[in-house]
DOROSE-152680 format. One record per atom (N, C-alpha, C): residue number from 1; atom name; z, y negated, x. Coordinates in nm, 3 decimals. Last residue first. Layout:
BEGIN
n;atom;Z;Y;X
NUM;CA;Z;Y;X;
...
//
This chain:
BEGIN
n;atom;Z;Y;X
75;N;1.993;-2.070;-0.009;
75;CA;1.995;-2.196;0.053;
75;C;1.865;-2.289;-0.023;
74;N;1.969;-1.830;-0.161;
74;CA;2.095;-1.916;-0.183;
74;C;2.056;-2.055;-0.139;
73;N;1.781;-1.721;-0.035;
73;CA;1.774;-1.721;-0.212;
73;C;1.867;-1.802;-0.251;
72;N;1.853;-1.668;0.209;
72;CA;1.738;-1.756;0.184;
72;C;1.743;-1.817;0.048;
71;N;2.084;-1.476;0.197;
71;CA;2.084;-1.683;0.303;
71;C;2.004;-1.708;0.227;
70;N;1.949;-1.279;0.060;
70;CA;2.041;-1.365;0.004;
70;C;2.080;-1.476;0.065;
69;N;1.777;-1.179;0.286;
69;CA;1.718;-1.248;0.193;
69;C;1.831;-1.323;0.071;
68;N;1.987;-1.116;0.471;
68;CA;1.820;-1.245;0.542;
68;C;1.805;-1.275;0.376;
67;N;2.134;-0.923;0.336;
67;CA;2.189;-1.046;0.411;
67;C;2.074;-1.142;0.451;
66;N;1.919;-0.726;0.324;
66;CA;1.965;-0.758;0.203;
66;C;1.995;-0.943;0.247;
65;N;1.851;-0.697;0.660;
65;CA;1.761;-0.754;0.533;
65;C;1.803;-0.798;0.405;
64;N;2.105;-0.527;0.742;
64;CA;2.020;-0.681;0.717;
64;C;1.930;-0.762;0.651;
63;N;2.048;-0.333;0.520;
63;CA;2.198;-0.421;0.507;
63;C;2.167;-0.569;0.557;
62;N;1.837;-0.226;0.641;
62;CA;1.807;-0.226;0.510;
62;C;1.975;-0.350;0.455;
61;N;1.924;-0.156;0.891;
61;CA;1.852;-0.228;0.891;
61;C;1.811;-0.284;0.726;
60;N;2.150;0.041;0.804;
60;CA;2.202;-0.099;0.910;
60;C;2.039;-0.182;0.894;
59;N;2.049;0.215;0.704;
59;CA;2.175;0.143;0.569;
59;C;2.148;-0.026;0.673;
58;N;1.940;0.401;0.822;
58;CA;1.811;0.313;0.748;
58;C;1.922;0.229;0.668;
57;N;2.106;0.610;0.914;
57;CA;2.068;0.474;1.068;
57;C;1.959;0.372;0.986;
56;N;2.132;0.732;0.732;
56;CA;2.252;0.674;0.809;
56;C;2.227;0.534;0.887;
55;N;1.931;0.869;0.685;
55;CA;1.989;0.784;0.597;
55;C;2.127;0.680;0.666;
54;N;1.892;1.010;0.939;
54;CA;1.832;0.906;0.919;
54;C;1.874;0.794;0.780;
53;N;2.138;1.193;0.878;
53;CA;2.138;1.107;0.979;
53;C;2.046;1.001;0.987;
52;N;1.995;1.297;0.675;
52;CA;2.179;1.258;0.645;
52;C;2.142;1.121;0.781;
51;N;1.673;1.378;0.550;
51;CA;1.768;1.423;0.653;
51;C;1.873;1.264;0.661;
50;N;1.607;1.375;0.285;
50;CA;1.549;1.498;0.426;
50;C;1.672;1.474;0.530;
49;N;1.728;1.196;0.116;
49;CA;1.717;1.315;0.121;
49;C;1.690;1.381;0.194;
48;N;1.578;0.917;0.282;
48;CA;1.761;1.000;0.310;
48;C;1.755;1.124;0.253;
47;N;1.302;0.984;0.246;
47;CA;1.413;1.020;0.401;
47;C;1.546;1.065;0.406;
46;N;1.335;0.964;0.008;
46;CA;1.251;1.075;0.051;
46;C;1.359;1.100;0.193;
45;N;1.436;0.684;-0.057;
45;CA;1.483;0.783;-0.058;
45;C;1.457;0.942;-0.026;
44;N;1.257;0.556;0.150;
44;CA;1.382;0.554;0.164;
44;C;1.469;0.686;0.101;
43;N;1.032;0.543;-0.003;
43;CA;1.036;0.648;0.127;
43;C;1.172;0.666;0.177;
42;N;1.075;0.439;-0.258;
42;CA;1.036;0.621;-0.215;
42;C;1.052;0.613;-0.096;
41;N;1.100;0.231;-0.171;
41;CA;1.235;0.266;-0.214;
41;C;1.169;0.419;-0.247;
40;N;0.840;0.144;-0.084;
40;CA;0.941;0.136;0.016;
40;C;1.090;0.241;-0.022;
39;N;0.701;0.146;-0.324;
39;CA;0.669;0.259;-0.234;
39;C;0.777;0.285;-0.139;
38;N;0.802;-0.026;-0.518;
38;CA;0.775;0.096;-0.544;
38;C;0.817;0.219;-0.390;
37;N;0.773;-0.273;-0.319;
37;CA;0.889;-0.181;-0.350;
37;C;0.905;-0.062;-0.395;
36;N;0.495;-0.255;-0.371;
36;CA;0.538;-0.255;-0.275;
36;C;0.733;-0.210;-0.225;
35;N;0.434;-0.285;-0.593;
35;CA;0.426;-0.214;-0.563;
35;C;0.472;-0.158;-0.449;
34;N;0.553;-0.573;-0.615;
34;CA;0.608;-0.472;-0.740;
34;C;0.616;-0.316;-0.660;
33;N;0.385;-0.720;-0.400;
33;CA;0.538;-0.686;-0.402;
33;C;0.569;-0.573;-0.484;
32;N;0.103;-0.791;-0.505;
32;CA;0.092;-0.658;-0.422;
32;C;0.308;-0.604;-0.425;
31;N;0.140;-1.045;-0.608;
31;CA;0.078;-0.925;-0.704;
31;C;0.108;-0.796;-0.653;
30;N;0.138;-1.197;-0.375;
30;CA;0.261;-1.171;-0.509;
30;C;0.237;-1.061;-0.565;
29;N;0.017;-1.179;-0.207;
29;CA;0.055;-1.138;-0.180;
29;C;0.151;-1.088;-0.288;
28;N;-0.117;-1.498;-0.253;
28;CA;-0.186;-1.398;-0.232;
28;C;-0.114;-1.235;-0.257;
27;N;0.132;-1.643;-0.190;
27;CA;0.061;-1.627;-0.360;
27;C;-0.010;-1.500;-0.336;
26;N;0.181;-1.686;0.115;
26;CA;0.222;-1.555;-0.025;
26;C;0.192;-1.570;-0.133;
25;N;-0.153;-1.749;0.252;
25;CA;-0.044;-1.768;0.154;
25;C;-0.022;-1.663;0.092;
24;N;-0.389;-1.825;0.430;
24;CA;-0.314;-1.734;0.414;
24;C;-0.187;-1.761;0.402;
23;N;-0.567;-2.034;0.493;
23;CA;-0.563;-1.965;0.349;
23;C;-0.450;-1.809;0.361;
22;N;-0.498;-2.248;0.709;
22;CA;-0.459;-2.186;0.595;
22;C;-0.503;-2.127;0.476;
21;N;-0.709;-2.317;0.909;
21;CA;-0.660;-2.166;0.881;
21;C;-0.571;-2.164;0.807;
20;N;-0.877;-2.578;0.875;
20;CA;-0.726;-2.556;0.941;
20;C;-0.644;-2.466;0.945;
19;N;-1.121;-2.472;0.745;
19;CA;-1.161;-2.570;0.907;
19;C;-0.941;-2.531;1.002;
18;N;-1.140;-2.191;0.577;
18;CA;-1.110;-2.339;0.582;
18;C;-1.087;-2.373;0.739;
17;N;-1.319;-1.899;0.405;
17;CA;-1.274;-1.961;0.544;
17;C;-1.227;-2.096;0.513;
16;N;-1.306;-1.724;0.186;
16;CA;-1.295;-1.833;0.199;
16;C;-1.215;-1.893;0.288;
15;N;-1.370;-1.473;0.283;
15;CA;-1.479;-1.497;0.198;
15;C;-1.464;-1.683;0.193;
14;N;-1.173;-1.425;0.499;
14;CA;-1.304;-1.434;0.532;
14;C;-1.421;-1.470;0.434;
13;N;-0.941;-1.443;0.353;
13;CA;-0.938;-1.511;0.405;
13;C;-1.086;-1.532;0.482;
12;N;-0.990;-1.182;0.124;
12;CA;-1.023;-1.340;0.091;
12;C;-1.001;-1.427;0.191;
11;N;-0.961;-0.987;0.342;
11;CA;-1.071;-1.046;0.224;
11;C;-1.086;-1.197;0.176;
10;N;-0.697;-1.017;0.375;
10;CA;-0.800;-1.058;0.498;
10;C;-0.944;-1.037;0.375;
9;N;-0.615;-0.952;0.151;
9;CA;-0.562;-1.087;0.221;
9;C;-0.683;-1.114;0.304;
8;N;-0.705;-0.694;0.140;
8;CA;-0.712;-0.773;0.014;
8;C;-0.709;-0.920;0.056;
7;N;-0.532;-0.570;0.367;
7;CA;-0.684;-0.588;0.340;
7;C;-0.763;-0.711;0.217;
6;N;-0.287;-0.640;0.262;
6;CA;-0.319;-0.685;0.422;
6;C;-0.526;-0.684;0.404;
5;N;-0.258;-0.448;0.070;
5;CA;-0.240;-0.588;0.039;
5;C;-0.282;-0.653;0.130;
4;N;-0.363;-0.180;0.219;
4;CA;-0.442;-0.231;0.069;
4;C;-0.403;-0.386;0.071;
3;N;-0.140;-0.139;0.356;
3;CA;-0.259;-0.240;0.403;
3;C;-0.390;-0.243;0.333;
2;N;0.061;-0.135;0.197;
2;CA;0.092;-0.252;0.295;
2;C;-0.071;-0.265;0.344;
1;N;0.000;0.120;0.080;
1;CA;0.000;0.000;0.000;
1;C;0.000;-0.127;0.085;
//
């Protein structure tokens, strides 16, 4: 799914080039999230089911991230 949305992006950034390289915006990108969790929170749980220890070591990076995106949502 990450590079269905990455492809989709770079699509439209080559159909509509601009002189100061912004066309690459999360609007673009909105549509693709839903799914995108979809997939993330399968693999998560796929993993921790397979195996204890990788569920273990996916809490500390998945804990930061919670913490990055509540600073942001707050500030």
């Amino acid at each position: 799914m990450p590079v269905v949305a990455l492809a989709g992006m770079a699509y439209y950034a080559r159909g509509n080039p601009s002189v100061d390289g912004d066309t690459v915006k999360a609007l673009f990108l909105l549509p693709a999230v839903p799914a995108l969790a979809i997939c993330f929170g399968f693999a998560v749980e796929t993993t921790a089911r397979r195996s204890r220890w990788l569920a273990v070591l996916l809490v500390v990076p998945v804990t930061v991230c919670l913490v990055v995106s509540f600073s942001f949502g707050i500030a």
